[in-house]
Every structure is written in structure tokens, then in C-alpha cells.
N, C-alpha and C positions, 0 to 999 in steps of 0.2 A: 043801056049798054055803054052807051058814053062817059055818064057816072061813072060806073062802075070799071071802067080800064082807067078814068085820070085817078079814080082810088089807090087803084091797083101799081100805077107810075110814079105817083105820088109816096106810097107804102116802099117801094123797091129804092126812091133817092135815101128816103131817110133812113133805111138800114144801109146802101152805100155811104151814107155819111157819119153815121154812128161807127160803121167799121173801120172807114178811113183813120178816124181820128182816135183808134183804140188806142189806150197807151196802158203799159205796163211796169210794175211794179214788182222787185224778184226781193225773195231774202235765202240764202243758203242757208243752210241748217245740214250739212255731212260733218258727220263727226260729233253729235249732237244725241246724245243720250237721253232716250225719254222723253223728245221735244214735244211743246204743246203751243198750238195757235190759237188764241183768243179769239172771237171776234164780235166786238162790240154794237149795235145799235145799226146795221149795215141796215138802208132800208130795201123794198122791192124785194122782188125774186132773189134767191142765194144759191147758188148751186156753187156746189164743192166737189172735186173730181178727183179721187186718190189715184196715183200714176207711181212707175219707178224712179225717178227723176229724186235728188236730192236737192231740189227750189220748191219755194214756195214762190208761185207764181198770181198773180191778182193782177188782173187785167179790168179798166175801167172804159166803157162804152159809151157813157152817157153823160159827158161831159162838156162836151162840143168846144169848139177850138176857140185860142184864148184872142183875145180883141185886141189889133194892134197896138193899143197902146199901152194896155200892159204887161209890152217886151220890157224885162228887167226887173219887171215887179213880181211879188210875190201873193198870192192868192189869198185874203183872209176869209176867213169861216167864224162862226159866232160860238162851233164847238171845242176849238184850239187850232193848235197849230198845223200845217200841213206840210209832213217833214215831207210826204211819197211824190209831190205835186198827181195826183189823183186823189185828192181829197180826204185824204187819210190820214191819223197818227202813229206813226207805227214805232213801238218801244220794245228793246229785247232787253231781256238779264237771261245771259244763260241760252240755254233752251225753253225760256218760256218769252212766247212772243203775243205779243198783245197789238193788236190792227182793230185801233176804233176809228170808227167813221164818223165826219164830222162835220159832214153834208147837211143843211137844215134838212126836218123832215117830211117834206115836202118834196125835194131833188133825189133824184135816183141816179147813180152812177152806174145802172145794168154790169153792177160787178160781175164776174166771174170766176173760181180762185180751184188753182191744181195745186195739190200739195202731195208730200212723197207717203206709200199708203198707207207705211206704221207709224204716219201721227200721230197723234192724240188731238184731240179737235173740241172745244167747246165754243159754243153761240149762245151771245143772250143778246134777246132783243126787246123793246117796249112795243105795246101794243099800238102803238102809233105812227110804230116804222114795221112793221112786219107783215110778211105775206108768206109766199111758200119757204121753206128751207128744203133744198135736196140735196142728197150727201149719196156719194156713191165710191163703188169701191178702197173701201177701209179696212184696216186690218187692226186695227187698235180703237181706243175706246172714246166715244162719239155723246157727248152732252149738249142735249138743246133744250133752251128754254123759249117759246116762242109762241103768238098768241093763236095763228093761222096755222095750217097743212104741215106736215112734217111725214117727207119718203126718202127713208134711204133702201137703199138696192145695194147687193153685194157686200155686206159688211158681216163682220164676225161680232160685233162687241168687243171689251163691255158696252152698255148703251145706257144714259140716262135720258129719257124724253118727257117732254112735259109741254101742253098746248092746253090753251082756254078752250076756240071755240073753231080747231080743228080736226079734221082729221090725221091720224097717223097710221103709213103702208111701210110696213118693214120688210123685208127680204135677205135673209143670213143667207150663206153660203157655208157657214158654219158657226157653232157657240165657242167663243171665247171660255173658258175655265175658271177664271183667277179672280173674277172679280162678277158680284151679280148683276142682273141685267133688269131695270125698271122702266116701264111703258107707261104712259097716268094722261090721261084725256077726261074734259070734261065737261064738254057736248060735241063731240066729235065720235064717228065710228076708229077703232082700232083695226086693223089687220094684217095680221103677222104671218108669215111662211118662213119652213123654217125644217131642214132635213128631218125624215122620218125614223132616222137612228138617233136623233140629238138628243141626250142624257140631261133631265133639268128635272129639280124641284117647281111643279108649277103653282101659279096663285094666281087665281082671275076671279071678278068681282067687276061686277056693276049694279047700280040702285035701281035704274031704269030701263039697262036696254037687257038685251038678250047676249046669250053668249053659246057659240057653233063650232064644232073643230069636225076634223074628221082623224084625228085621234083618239087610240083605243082609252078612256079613261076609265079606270076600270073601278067598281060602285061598289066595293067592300072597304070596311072598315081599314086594314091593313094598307092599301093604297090608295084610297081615296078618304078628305076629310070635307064635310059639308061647314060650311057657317052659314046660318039663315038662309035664306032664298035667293041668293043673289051671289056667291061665292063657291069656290071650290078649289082644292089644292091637293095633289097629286103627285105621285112620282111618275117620268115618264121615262122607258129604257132605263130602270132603275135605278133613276136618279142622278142630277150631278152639280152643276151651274142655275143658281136661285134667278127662276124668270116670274117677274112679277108684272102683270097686267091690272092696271084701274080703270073705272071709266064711270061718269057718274051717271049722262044721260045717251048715252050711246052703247051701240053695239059694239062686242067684240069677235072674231073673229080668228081662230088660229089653225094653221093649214099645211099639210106638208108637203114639203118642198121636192 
């Protein structure tokens, strides 16, 4: 029991002290037509929070406070330079804003980042800095490429997603129109929810796993087309926004919302 309370005491400084020493990092973007955020090579957990707010906000946790004596000095990194002092690069033309991280990868900065929710948002990351991506409440169109877990929640699309060896949990509030929507995991399970009026050309496919909806698809020629043993494509609510589902040794999984 003793263990386990200096654990427990032990656990509670060091989130006091990670919080203490948050610092943050804002870039406006009102006024800013079609804005899009980059973001580079971020390692650890990623969580992206779409808000009303006209800032982009990224707040760094896990850096811990700088050593007296390098008051006046400036921080170098082995990945460039650190314009944000949170270890960051951050470069705008326009509306498109690119936030690479420049942290060895090794160092996690327990980033954070709110951004206003009709962003446009892309992530790529190496597999040697990646773990979850969480992306929530968006209303614009969400590109990740990443080797680990990918859930967003709340989002409309469009959506490009793309993971090696995890899984991906989506949850629409509704399908975006204008642009189509692709899902592609490849050992990872898929699973999608997603309104039971939502209008899409569907296409789902995998080599090895299985695939589950509790959507009516219906098994005649006319709306439904088979390829091989492992595919299928459909019109759902007679059709609208191209959703396209891959997966090569996992399940998929589509559900309504």
C-alpha cells in the first residue's frame, strides 16, 4: 500500500509539473480563406481539437523548464530551427501553415493543438515518431498519414486516412459532398459509423479479414457489384459522396450512426 500511494504522489507532481510549465504557441488564421495546417513528424500522442475560435493554438507540455543558464539563449535542435521556443518550426505563405517538429525522436513534447473547425488539417508522420492521431470535431477535410491508431470523432470530411499497423475508428456527424472520402489500413481493424440517411457510393474490400455493417446492402445486380471474395460496392440512400474502405489483413466494420 505504501508503494503504491508514493506511486500514486509521485504520478500527481509530475503531471503538476508538466502543467506548470505548459507553454503555448497561437497563430491566427481570421480572414484566411481555405487555411490549412501541416503538421510534420510531431512525435507521441496527437490530439487535435476543432473549436470556434479563429487561433490555432498548440500548447507543449513536455518540455520541462529551461536551465538557468540558458537565460538569453536560444534552444538548438538537430531538426532546425525553433522559431515557436516549444520546439517547433513553424512557417506560413498565406493560408497554408506548416508546424514541423523538431524534437529528436526520442523527446515528446505532449503537444496538444485546437484549431478553428473549418480547417483543413493534414498530418504525416514516420514511423518512428508515431502513435495515436486523434482528431475531433472538424468540419473540413482531414488527411493523415500515420503508422499507429487513427480516431476521429465528430467530423464531416472529406477524409484521407492511411495507417500500417493500426487501427482506424471514425465517427461522421455527417458526409461532406464535394470531395471523396478514403479509409486504407493494413493490419489494422477499420470502423466506421456514420448517419443511416448518409447518401454514398460504397467500396469496401479486404484480402483477410471480414467485413460487417448493419446496413441494408442490397444483393442484386442493379445496386450491388461483387469483385472476388473480398469486395463489394454499392449504392447507399441512392448514392452520393465516393466512400472508399481498404484493409488488407483486418476487419472492417461500418455502422450506423
Amino acid at each position: 500500500m505504501k508503494i503504491s500511494l508514493f506511486g500514486l504522489a509521485l504520478g500527481a507532481m509530475l503531471l503538476a509539473s508538466r502543467t506548470l510549465h505548459a507553454q503555448e504557441y497561437k497563430i491566427d488564421v481570421s480572414g484566411q480563406k481555405d487555411a490549412q495546417l501541416v503538421l510534420e513528424d510531431f512525435n507521441g500522442d496527437l490530439p487535435v481539437e476543432g473549436y470556434s475560435g479563429n487561433e490555432i493554438v498548440i500548447t507543449a507540455e513536455g518540455l520541462g523548464e529551461r536551465p538557468e543558464r540558458a537565460k538569453g539563449l536560444t534552444a538548438v535542435y538537430p531538426g532546425g530551427d525553433d522559431n515557436t521556443g516549444i520546439g517547433l518550426n513553424v512557417t506560413k505563405d498565406g493560408g497554408h501553415i506548416v508546424a514541423h517538429c523538431i524534437l529528436p525522436f526520442n523527446r515528446d513534447g505532449h503537444y496538444k493543438i485546437k484549431v478553428p473547425s473549418n480547417l483543413r488539417i493534414k498530418i504525416n508522420r514516420g514511423c518512428e515518431r508515431s502513435a495515436e492521431v486523434n482528431v475531433s470535431n472538424m468540419t473540413n477535410e482531414v488527411d493523415v498519414n500515420n503508422c499507429h491508431d487513427i480516431t476521429l470523432k465528430n467530423v464531416t470530411g472529406p477524409l484521407i486516412l492511411n495507417t500500417i499497423s493500426g487501427d482506424i475508428k471514425v465517427t461522421f456527424t455527417q458526409l461532406a459532398k464535394d470531395k471523396p472520402i478514403s479509409i486504407a489500413s493494413i493490419s489494422g481493424e477499420i470502423d466506421v459509423t456514420m448517419p443511416a440517411s448518409a447518401a454514398v457510393n460504397l467500396e469496401m474490400s479486404t484480402i483477410s479479414g471480414g467485413m460487417y455493417t448493419d446496413f441494408d446492402l442490397k444483393s442484386n445486380d442493379k445496386d450491388m457489384k461483387k469483385v472476388g471474395g473480398g469486395a463489394v460496392g454499392t449504392k447507399l440512400n441512392g448514392g452520393g459522396v465516393d466512400l472508399k474502405i481498404t484493409n488488407v489483413s483486418g476487419n472492417i466494420y461500418l455502422r450506423k450512426g
